[in-house]
C-alpha positions as CSV (number, residue, x, y, z in Angstrom):
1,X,0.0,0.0,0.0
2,X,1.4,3.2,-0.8
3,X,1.2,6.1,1.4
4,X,2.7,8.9,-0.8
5,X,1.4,9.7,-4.0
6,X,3.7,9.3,-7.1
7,X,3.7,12.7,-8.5
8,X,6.0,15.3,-7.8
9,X,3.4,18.0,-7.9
10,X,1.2,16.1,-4.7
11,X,4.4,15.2,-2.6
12,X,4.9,18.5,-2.3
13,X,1.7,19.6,-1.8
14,X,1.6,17.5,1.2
15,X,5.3,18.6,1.9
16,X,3.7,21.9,2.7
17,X,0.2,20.9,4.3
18,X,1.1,18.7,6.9
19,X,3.5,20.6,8.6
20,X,1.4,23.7,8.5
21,X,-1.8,21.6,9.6
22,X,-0.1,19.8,12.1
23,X,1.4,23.5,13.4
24,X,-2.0,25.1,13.5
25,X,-3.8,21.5,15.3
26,X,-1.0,21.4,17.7
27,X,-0.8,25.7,18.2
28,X,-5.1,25.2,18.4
29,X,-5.1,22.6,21.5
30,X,-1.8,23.7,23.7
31,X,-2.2,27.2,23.4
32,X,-5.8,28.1,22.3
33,X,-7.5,25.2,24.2
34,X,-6.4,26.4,27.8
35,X,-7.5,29.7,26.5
36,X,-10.3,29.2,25.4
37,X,-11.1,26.5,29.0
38,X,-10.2,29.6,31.1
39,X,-12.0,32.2,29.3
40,X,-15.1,29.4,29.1
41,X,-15.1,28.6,32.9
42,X,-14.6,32.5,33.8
43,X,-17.5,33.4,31.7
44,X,-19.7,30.3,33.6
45,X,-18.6,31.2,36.9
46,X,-19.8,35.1,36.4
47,X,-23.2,33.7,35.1
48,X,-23.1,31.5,37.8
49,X,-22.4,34.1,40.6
50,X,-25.4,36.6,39.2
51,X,-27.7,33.4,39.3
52,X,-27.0,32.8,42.9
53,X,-27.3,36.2,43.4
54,X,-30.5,36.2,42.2
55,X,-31.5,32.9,44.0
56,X,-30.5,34.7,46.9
57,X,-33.2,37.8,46.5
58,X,-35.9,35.1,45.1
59,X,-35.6,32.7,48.6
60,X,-35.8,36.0,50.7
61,X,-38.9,37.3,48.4
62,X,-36.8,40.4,47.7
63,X,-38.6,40.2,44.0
64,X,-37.8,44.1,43.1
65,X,-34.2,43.3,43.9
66,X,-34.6,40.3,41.6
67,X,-36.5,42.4,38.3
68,X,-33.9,45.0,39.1
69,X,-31.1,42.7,38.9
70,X,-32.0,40.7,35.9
71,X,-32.7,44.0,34.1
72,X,-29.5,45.2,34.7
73,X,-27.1,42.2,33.6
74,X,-29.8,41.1,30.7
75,X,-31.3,37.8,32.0
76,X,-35.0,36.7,31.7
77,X,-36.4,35.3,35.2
78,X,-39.6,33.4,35.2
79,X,-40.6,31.5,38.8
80,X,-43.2,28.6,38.1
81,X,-44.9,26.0,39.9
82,X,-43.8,23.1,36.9
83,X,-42.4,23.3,33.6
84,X,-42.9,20.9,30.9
85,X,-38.6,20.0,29.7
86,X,-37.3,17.1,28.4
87,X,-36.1,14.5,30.6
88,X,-32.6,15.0,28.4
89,X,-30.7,18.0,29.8
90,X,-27.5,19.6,28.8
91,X,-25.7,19.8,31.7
92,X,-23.0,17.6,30.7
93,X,-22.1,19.7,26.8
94,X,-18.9,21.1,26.3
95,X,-20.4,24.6,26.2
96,X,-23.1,24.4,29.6
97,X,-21.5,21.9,31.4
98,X,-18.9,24.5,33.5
99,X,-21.7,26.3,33.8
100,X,-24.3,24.0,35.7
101,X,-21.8,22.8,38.5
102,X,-20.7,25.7,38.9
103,X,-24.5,27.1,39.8
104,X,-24.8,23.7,41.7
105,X,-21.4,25.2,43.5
106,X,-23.1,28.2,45.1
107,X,-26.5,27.8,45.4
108,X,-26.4,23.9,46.5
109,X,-29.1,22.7,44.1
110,X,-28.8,20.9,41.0
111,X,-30.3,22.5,38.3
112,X,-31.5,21.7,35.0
113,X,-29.5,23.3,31.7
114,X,-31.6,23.4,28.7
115,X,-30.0,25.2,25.1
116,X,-32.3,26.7,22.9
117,X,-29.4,26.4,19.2
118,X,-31.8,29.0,17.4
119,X,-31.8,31.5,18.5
120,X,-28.3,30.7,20.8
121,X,-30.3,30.9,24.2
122,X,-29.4,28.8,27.2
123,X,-32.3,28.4,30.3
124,X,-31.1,27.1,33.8
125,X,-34.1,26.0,35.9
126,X,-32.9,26.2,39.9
127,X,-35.6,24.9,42.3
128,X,-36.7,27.0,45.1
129,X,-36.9,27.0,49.0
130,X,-41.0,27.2,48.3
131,X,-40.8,23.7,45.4
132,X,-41.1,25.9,42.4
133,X,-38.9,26.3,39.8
134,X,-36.8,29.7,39.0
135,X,-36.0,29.5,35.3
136,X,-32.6,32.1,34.0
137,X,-32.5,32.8,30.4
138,X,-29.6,34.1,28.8
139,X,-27.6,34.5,25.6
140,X,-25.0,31.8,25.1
141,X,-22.5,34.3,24.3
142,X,-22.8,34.9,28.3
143,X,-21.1,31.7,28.6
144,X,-19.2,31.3,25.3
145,X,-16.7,32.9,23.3
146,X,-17.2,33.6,19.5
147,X,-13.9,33.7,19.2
148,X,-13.8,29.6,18.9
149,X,-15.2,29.7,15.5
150,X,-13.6,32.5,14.0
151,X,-10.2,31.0,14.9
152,X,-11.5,28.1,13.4
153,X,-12.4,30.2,10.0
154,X,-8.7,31.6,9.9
155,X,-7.1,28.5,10.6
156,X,-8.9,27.0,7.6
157,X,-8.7,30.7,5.5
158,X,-4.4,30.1,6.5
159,X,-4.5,26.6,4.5
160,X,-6.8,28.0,1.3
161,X,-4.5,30.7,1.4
162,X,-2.0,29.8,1.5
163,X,-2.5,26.7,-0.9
164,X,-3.7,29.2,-3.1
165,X,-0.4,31.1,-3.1
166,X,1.8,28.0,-3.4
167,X,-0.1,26.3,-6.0
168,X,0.8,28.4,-9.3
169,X,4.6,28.3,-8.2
170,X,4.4,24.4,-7.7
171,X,2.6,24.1,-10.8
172,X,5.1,26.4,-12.8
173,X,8.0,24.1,-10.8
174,X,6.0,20.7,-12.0
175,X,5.9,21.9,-15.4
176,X,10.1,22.9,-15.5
177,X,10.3,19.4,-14.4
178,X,8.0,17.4,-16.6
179,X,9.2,19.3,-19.8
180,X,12.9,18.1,-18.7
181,X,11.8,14.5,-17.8
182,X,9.9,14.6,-21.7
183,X,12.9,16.1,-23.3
184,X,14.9,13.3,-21.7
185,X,12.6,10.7,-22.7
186,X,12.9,12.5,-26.4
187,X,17.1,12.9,-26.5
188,X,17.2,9.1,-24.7
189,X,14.9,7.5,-28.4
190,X,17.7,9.9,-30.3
191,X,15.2,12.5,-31.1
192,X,15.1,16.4,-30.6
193,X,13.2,18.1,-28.4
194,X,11.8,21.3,-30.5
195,X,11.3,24.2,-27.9
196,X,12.8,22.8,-25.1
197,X,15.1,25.1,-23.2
198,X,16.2,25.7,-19.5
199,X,12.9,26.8,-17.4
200,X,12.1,27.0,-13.8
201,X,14.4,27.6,-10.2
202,X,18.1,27.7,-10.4
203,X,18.7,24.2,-10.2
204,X,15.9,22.9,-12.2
205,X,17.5,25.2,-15.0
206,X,21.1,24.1,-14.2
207,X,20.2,20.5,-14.3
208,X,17.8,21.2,-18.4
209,X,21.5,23.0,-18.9
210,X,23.4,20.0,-18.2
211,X,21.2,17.3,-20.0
212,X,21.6,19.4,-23.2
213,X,25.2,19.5,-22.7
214,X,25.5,15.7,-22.3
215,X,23.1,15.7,-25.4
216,X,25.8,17.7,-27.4
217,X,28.5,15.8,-26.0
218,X,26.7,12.3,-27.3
219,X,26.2,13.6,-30.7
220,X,29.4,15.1,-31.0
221,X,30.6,11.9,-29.7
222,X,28.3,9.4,-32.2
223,X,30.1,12.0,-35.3
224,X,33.4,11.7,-33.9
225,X,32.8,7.9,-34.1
226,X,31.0,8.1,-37.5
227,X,33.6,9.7,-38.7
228,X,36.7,7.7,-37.2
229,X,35.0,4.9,-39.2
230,X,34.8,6.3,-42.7
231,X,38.4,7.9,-41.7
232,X,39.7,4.6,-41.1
233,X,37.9,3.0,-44.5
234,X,39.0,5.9,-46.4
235,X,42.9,5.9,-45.7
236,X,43.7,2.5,-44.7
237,X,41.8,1.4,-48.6
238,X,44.5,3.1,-50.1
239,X,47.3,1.6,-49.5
240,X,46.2,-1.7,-49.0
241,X,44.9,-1.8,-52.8
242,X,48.5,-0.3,-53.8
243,X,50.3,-3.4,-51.6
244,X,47.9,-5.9,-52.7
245,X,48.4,-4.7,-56.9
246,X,51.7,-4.8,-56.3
247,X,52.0,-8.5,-54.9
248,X,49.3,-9.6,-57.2
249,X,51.7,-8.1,-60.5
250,X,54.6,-8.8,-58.9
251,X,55.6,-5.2,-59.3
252,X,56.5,-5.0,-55.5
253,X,58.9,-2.4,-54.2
254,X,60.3,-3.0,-50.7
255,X,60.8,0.3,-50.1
256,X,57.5,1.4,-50.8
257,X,55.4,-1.0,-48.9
258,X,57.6,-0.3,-46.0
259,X,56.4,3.2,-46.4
260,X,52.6,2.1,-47.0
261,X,53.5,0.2,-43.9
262,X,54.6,3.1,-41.8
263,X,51.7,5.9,-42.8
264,X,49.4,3.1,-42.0
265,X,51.4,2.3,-38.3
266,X,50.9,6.3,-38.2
267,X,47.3,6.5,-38.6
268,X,46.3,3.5,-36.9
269,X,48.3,4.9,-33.6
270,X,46.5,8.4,-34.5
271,X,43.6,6.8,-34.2
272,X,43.4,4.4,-31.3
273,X,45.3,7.8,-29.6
274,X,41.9,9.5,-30.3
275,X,39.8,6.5,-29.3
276,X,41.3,5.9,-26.1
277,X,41.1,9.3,-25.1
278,X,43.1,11.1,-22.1
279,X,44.3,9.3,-18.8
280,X,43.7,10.2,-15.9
281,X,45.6,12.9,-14.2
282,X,45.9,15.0,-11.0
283,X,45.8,18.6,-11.5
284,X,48.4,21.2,-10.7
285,X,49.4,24.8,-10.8
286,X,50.3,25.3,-14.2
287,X,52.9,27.9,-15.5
288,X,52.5,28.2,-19.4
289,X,55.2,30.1,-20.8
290,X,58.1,27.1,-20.0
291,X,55.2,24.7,-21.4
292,X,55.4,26.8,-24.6
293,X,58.8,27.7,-25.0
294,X,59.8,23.9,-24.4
295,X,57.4,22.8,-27.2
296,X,57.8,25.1,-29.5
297,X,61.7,24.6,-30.0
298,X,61.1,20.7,-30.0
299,X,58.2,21.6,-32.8
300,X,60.1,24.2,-34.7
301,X,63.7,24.1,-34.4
302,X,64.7,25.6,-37.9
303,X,61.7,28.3,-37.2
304,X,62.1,31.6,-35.6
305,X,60.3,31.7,-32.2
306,X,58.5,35.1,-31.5
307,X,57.4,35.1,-27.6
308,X,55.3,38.0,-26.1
309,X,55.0,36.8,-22.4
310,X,53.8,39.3,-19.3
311,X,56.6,39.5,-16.5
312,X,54.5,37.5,-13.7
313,X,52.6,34.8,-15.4
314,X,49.3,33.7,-13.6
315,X,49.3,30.4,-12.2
316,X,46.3,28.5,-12.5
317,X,45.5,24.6,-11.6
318,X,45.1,22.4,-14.8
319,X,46.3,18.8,-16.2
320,X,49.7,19.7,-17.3
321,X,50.2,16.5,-19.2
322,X,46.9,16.6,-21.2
323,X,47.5,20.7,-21.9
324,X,51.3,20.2,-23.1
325,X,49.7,17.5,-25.6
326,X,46.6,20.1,-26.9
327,X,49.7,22.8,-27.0
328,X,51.8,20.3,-29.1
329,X,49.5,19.4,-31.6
330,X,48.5,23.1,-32.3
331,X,52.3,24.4,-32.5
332,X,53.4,21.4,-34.7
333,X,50.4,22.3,-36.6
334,X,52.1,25.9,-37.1
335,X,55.3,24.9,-37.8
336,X,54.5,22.3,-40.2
337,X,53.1,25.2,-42.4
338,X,55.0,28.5,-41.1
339,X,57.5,29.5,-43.6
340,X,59.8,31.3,-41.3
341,X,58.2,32.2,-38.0
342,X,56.1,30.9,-35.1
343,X,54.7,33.5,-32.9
344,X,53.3,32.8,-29.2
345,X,51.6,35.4,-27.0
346,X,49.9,35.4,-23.6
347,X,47.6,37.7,-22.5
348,X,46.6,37.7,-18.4
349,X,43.1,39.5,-17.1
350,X,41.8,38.9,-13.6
351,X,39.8,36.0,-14.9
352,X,41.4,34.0,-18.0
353,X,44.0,34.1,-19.7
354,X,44.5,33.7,-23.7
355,X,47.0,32.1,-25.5
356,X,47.6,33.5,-29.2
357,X,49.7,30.9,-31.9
358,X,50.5,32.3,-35.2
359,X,52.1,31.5,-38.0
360,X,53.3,32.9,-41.6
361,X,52.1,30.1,-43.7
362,X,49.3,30.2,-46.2
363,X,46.7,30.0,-43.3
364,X,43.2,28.5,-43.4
365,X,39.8,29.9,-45.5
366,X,37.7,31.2,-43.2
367,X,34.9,28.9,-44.6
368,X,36.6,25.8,-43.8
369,X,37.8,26.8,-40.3
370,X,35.1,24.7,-38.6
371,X,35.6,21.6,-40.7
372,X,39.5,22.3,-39.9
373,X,38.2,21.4,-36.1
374,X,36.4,18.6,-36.7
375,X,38.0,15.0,-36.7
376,X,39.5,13.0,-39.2
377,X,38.5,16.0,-41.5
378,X,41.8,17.0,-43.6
379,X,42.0,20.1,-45.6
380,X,43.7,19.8,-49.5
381,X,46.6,20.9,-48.5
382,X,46.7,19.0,-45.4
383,X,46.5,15.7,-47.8
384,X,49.9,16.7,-49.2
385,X,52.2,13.5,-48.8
386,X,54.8,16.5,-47.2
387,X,52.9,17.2,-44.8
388,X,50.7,14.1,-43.5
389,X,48.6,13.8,-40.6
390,X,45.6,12.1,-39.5
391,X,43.3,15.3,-39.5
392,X,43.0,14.6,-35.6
393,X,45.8,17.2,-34.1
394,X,43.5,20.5,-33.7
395,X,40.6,18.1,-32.8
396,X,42.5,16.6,-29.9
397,X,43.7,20.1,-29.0
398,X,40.3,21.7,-28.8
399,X,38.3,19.0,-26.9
400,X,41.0,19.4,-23.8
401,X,41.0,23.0,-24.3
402,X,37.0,22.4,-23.6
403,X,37.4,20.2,-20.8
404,X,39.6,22.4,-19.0
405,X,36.6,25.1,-19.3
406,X,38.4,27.1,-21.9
407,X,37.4,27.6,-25.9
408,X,39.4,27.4,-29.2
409,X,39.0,29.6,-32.3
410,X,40.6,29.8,-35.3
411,X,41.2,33.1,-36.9
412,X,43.0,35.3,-39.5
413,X,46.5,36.2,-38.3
414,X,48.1,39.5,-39.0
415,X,51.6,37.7,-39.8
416,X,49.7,36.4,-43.0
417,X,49.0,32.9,-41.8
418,X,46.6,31.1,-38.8
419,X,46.2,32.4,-35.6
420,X,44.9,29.8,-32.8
421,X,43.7,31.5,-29.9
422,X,43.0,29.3,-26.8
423,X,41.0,30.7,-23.4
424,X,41.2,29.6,-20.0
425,X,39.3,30.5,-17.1
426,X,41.4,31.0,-14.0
């Protein structure tokens, strides 16, 4: 048997309810309750004094004392030899029962409480010293408070309220969280979720943000795959037809296969390099300029090496390992085209810093820059047997740029070439 109900939008209606219920039940009885007893029983024992007061007048016949009395405090008194009641009294109610013991407290006689609901009238019949009855009638407000009911009303009037206020922001909340759980269902089948976007509290909107980075991530990663595959068809098919026409004709030259052999060792490391992805490392406080210096004279030794570097560095924590291979790639990129000169700059603010690489080689179009970022995607001249590669380099370079929280672009450089610029947040 369940106890909760399954939706969101009832859990946390009841979330709210039953605290605030269970605060106004438990705030009614301990506080109100002995409020309300004391005010109850203070009220009954002032009827209950002017009654016996009255008593008091009627046993000594001192009848003008009686009319003037009851005039005066606004009770009815009647004295008749036998009245027709029901044998049913209500001297034992929550509401009259204080009040008949204590009349039966000061004048010593039980009487008789009768309530009249409309109108609210109450009558206590008192038997006198002579065997007739003395009937009181009174308002019930004499003995109880009004006050009862209307704390009732607002106690009640609290929960509508206040369920009324709560209800549009848990429905508005409900909805943020059913349109993610939909677009979840949507992205899990591999389909897009037209006019989704982040909605709702802080978090809610945080967590829609997430899922449709993980979304991005999973395509990008199901193209990167896609496209590993047809990379791997395309340039492995190659040299495998040349090696097998050779054997097959007997035209076979050892010293070309060897070198079909080694551009195929090449790419196939390339790509289970990319496959594999980076290890697993600690990170530390990172210094770049030594990074960049050290790579660019392994990269470029025959190149000139322009550095524009501030004075004091910042120092920020990163995977050193995994940042020194996405610099590699990107300055071997430049020197594999520059004609003369490699140019590194690093420019500090309070929040990131950015990392300029240029070159003076023939640079990139600016309408194949994107593809030039994309995997296993080779430009024409890339594809020159000079200059090889796997297409994979500024790939690798930009998806650990992005895990580290930074970005990549590619850009126009004023040497005449490509500029790479690279920011990371501090």
């Amino acid at each position: 048997m369940r106890l909760l109900p399954r939706r969101f939008f009832w859990r946390t209606i009841l979330l709210i309810l039953i605290p605030l219920v269970l605060a106004q039940v438990i705030m009614g009885n301990v506080f109100f309750g002995n409020h309300w007893s004391r005010v109850h029983a203070t009220m009954a024992r002032s009827l209950a004094g002017e009654i016996a007061t009255m008593m008091n007048f009627i046993d000594s016949g001192n009848m003008p004392a009686v009319e003037s009395m009851a005039e005066d405090v606004g009770i009815d008194v009647s004295i008749d030899a036998e009245l027709n009641r029901p044998k049913r009294t209500d001297n034992h109610s929550r509401e009259t029962g204080p009040l008949a013991s204590e009349v039966y407290k000061r004048v010593n006689r039980r009487a008789k409480v009768y309530v009249e609901r409309e109108p609210r009238t109450i009558y206590v019949d008192v038997p006198t010293k002579d065997g007739k009855i003395a009937t009181f009638t009174a308002s019930m407000y004499r003995i109880y408070s009004t006050s009862t009911e209307v704390f009732l009303i607002w106690l009640i009037g609290a929960i509508l309220i206040v369920s009324i206020l709560i209800a549009p922001f848990l429905i508005l909340h409900n909805r943020s969280v059913r349109s993610i759980a939909y677009a979840a269902k949507r992205f899990g089948r591999g389909l897009e979720a037209p006019g989704f976007k982040p909605t709702g509290a802080k978090e809610i909107r945080d967590a829609a943000a997430a899922m449709i980075t993980m979304k991005e991530r999973l395509d990008r990663y199901n193209r990167t795959r896609t496209d590993m595959l047809n990379a791997v068809s395309h340039d492995l098919k190659s040299p495998l037809a040349r090696m097998r026409l050779a054997i097959e004709t007997d035209s076979a030259d050892k010293k070309a296969l060897l070198t079909d052999i080694d551009r195929m060792t090449e790419m196939i490391n390339g790509y289970l390099a990319f496959a594999r992805g980076e290890m697993p490392e600690i990170e530390q406080s990172t210094e770049l300029p030594p990074m960049l210096i050290r790579i660019a004279r392994d990269a470029a030794p025959k190149k000139k090496i322009i550095t524009n570097f501030p004075e004091n560095p910042v120092q920020f924590y990163a995977r050193p390992m995994a940042l020194a291979r996405a610099f590699g790639n990107i300055i071997e990129n430049a020197a594999r085209y520059a004609k003369k000169a490699i140019k590194i700059t690093e420019i500090d603010t309070r929040d990131e810093t950015t990392i300029l690489i240029e070159d003076d080689g023939i640079g990139i179009p600016d309408d194949k820059k994107a593809d030039a970022l994309r995997p296993f995607v080779r430009l024409d001249d890339a594809r020159a047997p000079g200059t090889g590669g796997t297409g994979l380099g500024l790939s690798i370079a930009k998806t650990t740029i992005e895990n580290h929280g930074g970005q990549l672009f590619l850009e126009n450089s004023d040497m005449g070439g490509l500029r790479v610029r690279i920011v990371l947040p501090i």
